[in-house]
Gaussian input, Z-matrix of N, CA and C with variables (Angstrom, degrees):
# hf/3-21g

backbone

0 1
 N
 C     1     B1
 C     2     B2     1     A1
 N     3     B3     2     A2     1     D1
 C     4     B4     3     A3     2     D2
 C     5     B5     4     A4     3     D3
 N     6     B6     5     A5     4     D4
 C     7     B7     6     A6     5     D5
 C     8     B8     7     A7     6     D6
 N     9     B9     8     A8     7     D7
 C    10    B10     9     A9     8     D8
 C    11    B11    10    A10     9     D9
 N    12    B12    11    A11    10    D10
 C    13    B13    12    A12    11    D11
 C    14    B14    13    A13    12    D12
 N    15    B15    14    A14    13    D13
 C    16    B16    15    A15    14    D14
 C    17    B17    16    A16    15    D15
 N    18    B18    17    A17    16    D16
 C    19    B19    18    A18    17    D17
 C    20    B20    19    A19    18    D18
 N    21    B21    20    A20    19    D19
 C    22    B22    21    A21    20    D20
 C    23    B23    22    A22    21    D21
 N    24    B24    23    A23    22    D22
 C    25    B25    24    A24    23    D23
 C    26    B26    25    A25    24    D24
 N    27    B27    26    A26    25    D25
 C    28    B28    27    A27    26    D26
 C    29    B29    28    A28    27    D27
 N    30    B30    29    A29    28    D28
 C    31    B31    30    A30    29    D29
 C    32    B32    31    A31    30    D30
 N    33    B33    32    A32    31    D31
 C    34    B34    33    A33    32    D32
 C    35    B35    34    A34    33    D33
 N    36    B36    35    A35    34    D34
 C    37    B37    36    A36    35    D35
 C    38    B38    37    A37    36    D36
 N    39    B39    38    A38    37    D37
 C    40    B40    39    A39    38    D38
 C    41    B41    40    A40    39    D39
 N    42    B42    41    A41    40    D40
 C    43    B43    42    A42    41    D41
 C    44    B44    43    A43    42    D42
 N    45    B45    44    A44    43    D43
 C    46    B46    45    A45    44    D44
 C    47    B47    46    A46    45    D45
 N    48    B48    47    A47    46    D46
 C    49    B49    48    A48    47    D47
 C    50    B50    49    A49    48    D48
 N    51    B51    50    A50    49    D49
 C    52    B52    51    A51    50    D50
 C    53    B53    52    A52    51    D51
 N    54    B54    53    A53    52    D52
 C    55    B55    54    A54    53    D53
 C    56    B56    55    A55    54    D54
 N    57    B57    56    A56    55    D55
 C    58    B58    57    A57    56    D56
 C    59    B59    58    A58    57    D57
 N    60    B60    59    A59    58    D58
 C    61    B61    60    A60    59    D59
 C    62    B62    61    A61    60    D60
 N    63    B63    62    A62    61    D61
 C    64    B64    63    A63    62    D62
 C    65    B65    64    A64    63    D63
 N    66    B66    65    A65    64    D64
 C    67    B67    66    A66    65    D65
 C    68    B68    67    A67    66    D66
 N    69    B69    68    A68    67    D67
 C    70    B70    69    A69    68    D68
 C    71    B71    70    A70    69    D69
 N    72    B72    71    A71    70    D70
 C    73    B73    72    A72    71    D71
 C    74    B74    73    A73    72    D72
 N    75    B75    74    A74    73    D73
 C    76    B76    75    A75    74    D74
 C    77    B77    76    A76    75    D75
 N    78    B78    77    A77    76    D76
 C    79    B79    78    A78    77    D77
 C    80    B80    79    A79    78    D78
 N    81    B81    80    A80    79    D79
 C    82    B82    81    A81    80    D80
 C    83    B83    82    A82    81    D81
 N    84    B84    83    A83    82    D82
 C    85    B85    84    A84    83    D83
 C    86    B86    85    A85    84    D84
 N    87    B87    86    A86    85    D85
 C    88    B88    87    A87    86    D86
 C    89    B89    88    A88    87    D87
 N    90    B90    89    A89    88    D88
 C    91    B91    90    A90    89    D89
 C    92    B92    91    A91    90    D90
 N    93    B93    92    A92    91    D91
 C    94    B94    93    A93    92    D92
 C    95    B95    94    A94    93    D93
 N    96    B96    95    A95    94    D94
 C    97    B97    96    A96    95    D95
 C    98    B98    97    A97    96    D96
 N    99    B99    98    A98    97    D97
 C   100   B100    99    A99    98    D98
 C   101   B101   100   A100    99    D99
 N   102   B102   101   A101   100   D100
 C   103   B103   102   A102   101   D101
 C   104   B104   103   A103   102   D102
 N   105   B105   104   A104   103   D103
 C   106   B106   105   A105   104   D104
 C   107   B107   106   A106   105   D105
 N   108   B108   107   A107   106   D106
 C   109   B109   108   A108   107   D107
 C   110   B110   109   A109   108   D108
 N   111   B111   110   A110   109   D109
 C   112   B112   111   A111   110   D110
 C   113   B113   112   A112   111   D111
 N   114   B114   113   A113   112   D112
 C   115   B115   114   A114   113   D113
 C   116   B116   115   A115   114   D114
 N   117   B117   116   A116   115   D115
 C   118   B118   117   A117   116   D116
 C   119   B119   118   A118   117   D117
 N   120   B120   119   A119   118   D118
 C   121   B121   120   A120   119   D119
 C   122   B122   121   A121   120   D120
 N   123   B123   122   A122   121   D121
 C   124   B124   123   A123   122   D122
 C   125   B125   124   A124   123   D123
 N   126   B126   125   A125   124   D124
 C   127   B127   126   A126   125   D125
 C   128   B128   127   A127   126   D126
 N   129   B129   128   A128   127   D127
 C   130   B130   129   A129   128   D128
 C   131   B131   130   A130   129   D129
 N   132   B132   131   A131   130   D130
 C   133   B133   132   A132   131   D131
 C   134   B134   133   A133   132   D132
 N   135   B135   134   A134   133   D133
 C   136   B136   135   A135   134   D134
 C   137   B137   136   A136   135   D135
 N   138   B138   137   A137   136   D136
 C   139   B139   138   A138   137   D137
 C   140   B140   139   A139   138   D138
 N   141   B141   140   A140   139   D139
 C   142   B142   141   A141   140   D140
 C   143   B143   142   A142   141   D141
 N   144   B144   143   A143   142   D142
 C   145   B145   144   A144   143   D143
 C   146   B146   145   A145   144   D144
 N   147   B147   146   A146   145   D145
 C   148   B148   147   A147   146   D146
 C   149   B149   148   A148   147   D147
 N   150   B150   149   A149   148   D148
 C   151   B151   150   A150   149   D149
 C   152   B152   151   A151   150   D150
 N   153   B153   152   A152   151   D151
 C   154   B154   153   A153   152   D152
 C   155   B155   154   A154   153   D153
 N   156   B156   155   A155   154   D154
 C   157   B157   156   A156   155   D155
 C   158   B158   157   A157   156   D156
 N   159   B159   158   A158   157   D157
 C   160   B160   159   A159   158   D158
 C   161   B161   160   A160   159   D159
 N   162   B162   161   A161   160   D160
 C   163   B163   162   A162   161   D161
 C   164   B164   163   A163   162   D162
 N   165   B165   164   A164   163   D163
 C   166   B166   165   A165   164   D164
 C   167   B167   166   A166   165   D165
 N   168   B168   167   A167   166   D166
 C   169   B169   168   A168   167   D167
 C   170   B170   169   A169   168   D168
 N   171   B171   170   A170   169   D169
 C   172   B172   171   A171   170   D170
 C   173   B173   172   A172   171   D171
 N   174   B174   173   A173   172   D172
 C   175   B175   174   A174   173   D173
 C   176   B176   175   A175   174   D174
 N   177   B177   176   A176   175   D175
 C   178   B178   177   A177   176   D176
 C   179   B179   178   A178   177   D177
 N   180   B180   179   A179   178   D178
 C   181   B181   180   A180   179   D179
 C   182   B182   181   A181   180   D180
 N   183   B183   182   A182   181   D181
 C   184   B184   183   A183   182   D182
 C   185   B185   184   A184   183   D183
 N   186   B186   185   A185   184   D184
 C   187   B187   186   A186   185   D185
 C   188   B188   187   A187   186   D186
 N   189   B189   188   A188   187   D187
 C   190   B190   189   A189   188   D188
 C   191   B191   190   A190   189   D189
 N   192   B192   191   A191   190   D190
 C   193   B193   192   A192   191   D191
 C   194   B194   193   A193   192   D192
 N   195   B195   194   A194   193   D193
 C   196   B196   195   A195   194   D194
 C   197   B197   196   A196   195   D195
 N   198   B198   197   A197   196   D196
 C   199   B199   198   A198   197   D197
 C   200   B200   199   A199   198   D198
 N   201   B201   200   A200   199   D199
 C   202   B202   201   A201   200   D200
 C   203   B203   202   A202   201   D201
 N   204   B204   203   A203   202   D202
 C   205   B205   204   A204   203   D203
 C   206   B206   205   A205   204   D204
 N   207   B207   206   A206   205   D205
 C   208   B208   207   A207   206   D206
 C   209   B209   208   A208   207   D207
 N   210   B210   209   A209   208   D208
 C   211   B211   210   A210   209   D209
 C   212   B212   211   A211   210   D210
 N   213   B213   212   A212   211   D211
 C   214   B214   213   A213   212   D212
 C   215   B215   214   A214   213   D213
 N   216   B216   215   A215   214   D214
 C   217   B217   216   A216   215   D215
 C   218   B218   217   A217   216   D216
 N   219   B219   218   A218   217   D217
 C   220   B220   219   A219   218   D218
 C   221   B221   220   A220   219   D219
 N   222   B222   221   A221   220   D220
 C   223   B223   222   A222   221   D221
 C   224   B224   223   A223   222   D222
 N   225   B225   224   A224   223   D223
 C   226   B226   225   A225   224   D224
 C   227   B227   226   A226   225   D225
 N   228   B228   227   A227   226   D226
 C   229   B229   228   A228   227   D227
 C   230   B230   229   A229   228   D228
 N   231   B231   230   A230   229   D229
 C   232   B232   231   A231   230   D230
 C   233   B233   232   A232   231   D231
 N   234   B234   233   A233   232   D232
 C   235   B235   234   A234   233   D233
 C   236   B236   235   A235   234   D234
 N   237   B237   236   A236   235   D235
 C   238   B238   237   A237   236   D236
 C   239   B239   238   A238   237   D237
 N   240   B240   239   A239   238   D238
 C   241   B241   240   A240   239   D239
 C   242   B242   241   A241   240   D240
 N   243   B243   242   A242   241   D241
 C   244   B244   243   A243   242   D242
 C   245   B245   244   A244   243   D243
 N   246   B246   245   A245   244   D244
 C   247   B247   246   A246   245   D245
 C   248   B248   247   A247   246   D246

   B1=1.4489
   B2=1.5272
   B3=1.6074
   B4=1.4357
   B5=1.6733
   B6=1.9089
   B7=1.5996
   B8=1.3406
   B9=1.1201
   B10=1.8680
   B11=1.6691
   B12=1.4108
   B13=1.4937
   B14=1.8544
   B15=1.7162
   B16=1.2103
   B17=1.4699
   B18=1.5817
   B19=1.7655
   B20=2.0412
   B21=1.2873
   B22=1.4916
   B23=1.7296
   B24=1.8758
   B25=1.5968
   B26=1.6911
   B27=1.7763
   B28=1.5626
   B29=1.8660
   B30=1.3052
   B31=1.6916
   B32=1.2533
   B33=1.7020
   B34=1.5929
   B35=1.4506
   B36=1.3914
   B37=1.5438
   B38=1.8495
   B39=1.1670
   B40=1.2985
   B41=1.5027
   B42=1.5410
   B43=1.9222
   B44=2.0055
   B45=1.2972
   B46=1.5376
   B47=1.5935
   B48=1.1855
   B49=1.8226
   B50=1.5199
   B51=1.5115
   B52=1.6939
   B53=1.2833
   B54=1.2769
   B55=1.6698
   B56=1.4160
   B57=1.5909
   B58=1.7842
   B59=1.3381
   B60=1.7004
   B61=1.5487
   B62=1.1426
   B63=1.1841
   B64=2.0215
   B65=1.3206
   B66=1.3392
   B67=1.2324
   B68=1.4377
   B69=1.0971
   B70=1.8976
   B71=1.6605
   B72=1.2538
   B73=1.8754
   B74=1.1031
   B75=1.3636
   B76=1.5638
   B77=0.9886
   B78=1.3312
   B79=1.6634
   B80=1.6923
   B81=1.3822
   B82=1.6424
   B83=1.0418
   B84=1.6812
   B85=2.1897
   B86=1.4493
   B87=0.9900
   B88=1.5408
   B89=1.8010
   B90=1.1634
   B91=1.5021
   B92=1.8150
   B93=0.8336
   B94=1.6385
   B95=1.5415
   B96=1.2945
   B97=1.7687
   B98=1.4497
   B99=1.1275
   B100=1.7251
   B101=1.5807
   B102=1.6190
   B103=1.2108
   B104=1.9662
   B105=1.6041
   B106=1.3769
   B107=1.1045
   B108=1.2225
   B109=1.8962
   B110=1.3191
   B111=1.3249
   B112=1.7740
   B113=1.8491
   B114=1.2258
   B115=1.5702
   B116=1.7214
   B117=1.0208
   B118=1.6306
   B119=1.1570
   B120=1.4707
   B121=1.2219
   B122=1.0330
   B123=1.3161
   B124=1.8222
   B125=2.4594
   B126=1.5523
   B127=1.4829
   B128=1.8468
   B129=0.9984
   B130=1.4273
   B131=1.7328
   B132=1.0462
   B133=1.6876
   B134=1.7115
   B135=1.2057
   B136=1.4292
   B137=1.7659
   B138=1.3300
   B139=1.5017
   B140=1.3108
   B141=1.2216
   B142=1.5223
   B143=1.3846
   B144=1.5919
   B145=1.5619
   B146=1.5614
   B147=1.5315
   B148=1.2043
   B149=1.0473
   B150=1.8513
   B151=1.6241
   B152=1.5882
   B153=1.5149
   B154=1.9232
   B155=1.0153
   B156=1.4777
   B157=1.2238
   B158=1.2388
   B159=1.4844
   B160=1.9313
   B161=1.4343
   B162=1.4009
   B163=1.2262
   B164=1.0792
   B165=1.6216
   B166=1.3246
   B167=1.9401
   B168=1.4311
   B169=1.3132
   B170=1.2977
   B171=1.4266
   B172=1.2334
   B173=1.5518
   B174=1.4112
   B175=1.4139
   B176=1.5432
   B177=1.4635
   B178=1.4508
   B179=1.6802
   B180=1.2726
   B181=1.3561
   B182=2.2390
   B183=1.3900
   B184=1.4986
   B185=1.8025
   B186=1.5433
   B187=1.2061
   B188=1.6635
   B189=1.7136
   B190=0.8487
   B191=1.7335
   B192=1.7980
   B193=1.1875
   B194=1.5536
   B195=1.2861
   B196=1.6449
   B197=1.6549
   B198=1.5516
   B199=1.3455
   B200=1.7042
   B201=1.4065
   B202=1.5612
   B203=1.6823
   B204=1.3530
   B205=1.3119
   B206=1.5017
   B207=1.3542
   B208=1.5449
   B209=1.3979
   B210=1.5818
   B211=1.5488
   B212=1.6240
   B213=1.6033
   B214=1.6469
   B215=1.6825
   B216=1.6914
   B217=1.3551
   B218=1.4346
   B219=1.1205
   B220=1.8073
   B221=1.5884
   B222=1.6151
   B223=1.7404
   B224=1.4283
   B225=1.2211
   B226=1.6686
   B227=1.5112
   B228=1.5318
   B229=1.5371
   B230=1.4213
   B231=1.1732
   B232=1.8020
   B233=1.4725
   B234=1.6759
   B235=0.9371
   B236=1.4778
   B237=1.6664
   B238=1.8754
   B239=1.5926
   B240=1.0060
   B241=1.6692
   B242=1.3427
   B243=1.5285
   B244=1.2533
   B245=1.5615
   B246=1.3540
   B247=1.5887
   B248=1.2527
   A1=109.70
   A2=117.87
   A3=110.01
   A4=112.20
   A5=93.90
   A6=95.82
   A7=119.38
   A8=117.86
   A9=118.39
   A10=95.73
   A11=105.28
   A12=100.65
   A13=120.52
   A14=86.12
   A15=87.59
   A16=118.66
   A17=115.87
   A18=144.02
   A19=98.20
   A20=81.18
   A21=77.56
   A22=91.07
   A23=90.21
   A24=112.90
   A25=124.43
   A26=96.90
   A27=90.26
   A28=115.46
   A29=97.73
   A30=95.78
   A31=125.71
   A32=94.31
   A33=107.37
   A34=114.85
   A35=111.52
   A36=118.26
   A37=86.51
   A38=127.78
   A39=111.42
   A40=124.84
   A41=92.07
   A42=85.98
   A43=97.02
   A44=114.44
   A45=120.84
   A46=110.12
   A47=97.58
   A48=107.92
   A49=103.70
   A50=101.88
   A51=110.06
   A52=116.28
   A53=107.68
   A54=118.67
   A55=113.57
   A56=110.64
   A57=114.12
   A58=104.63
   A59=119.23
   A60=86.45
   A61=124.02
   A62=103.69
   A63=96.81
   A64=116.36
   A65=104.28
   A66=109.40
   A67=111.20
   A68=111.02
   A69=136.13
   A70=104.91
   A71=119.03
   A72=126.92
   A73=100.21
   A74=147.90
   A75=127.44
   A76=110.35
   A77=129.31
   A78=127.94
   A79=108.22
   A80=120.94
   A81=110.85
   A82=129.88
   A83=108.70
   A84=99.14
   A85=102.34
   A86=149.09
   A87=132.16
   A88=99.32
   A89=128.81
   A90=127.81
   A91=84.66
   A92=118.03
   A93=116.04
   A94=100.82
   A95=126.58
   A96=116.78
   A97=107.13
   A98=116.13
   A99=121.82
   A100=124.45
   A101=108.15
   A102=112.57
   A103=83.47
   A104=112.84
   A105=80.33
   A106=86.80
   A107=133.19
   A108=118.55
   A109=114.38
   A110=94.55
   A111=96.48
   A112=99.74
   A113=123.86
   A114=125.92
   A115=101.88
   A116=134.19
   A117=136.77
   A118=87.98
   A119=173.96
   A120=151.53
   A121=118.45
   A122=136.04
   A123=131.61
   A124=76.36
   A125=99.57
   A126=92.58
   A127=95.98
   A128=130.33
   A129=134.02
   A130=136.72
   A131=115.01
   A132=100.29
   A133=112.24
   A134=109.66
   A135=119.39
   A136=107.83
   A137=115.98
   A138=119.70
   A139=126.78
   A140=107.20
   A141=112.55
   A142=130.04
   A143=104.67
   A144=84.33
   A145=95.45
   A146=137.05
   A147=134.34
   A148=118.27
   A149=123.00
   A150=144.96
   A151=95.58
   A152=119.31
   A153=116.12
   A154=109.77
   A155=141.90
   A156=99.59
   A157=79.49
   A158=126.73
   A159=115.63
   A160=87.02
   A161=105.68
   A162=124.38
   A163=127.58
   A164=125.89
   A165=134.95
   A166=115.24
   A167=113.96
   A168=87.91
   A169=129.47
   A170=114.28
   A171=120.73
   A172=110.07
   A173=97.55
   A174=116.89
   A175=124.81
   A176=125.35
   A177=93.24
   A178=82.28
   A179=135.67
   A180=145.43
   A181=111.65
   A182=87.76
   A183=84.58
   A184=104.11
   A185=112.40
   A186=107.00
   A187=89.07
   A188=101.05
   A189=118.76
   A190=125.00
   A191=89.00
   A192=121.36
   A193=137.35
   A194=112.34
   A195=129.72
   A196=93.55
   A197=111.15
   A198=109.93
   A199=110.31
   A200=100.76
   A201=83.58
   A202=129.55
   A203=118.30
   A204=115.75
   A205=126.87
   A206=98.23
   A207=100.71
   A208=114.29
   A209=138.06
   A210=151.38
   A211=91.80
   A212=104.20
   A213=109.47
   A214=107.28
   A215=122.87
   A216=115.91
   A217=116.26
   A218=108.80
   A219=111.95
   A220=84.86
   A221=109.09
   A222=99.63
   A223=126.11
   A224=114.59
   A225=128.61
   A226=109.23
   A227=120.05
   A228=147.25
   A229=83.81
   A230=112.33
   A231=117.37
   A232=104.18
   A233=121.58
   A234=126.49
   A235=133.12
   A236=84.14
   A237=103.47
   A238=109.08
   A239=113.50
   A240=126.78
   A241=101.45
   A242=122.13
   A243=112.71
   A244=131.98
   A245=130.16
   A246=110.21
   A247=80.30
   D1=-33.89
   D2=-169.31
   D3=-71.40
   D4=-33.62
   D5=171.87
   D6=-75.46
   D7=2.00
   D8=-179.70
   D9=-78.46
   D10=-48.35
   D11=-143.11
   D12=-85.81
   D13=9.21
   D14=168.22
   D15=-122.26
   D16=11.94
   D17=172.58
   D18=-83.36
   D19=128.57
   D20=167.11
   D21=-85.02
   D22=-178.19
   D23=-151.88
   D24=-57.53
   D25=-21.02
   D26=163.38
   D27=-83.18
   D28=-48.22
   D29=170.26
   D30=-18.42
   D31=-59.91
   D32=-168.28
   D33=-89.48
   D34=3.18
   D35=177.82
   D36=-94.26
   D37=-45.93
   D38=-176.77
   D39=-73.53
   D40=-27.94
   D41=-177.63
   D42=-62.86
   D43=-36.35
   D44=-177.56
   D45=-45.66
   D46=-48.79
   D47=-179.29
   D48=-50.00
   D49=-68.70
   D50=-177.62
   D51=-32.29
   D52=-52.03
   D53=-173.27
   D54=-63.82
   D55=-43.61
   D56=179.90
   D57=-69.11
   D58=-32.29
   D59=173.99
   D60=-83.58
   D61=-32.97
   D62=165.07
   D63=-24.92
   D64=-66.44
   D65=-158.88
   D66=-62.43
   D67=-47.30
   D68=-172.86
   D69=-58.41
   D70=-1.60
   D71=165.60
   D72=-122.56
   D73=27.10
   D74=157.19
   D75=-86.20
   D76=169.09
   D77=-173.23
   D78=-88.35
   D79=-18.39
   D80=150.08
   D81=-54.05
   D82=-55.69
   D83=164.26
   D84=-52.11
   D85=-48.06
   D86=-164.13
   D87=-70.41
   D88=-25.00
   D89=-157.48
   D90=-88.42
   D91=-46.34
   D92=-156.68
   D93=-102.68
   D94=-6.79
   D95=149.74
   D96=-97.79
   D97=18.73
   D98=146.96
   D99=-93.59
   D100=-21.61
   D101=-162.46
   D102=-92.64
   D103=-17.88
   D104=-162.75
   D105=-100.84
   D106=9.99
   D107=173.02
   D108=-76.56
   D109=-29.21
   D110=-164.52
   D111=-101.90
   D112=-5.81
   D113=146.29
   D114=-59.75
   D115=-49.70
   D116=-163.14
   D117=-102.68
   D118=-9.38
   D119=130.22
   D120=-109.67
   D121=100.02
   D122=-136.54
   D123=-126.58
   D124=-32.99
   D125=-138.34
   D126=-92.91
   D127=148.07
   D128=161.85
   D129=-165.73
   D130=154.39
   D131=-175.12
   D132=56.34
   D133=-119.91
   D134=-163.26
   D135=-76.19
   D136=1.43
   D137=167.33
   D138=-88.58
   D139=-39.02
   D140=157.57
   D141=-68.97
   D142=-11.20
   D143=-178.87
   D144=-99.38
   D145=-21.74
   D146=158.26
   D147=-34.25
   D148=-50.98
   D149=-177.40
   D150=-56.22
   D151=-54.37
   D152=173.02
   D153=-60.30
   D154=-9.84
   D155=-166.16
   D156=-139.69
   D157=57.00
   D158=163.58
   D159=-99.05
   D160=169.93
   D161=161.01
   D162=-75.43
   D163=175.25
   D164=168.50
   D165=-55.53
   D166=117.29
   D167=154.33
   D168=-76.27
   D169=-177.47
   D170=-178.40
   D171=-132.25
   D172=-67.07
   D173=-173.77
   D174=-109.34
   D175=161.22
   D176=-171.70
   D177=-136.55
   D178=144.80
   D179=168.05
   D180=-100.33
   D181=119.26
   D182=-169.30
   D183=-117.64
   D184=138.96
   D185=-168.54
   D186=-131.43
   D187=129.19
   D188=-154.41
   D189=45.15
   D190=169.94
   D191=-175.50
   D192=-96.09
   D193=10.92
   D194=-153.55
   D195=-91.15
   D196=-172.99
   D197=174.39
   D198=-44.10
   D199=-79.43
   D200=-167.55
   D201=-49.67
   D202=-48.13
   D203=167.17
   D204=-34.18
   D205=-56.97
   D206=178.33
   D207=-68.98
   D208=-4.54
   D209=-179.81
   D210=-83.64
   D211=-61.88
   D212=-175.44
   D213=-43.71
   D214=-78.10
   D215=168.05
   D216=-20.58
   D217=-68.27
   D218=-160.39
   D219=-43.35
   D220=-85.22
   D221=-160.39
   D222=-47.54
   D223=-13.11
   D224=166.47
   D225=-50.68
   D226=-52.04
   D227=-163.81
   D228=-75.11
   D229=-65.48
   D230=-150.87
   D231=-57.46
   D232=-13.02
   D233=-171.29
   D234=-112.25
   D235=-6.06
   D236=-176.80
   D237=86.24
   D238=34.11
   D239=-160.60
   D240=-107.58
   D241=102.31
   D242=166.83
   D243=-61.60
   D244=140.90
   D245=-166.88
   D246=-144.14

């Protein structure tokens, strides 16, 4: 950043490049565009057919109130979901 900010806009668009590819071959970018593949395709084979054949919900039980809890309620509500 300190060398960007004194590159005018191609400079500092290239020192930016340099840096993303650096960064974009360490074995953390590879660890964490794994974590988000398998967040966006979590389900396969023997999960989906579990996923066909759950039942209807109905009700949803929420423990606590913190970020996630209170996210869980809301989409419960948003959905007509008694909790």
């Amino acid at each position: 950043m300190q060398d960007a900010a004194t590159a005018d806009r191609a400079g500092a668009l290239e020192i930016e490049h340099k840096g993303f590819v650096k960064l974009a071959k360490t074995e953390v970018a590879a660890n964490l565009i794994q974590m988000f593949l398998n967040d966006k395709f979590p389900f396969s084979g023997a999960a989906k057919k579990q996923i066909a054949n759950a039942g209807e919900v109905n009700s949803a039980g929420v423990l606590g109130a913190g970020i996630m809890g209170g996210g869980i309620a809301y989409q419960s509500a948003l959905k007509g979901l008694p909790s």
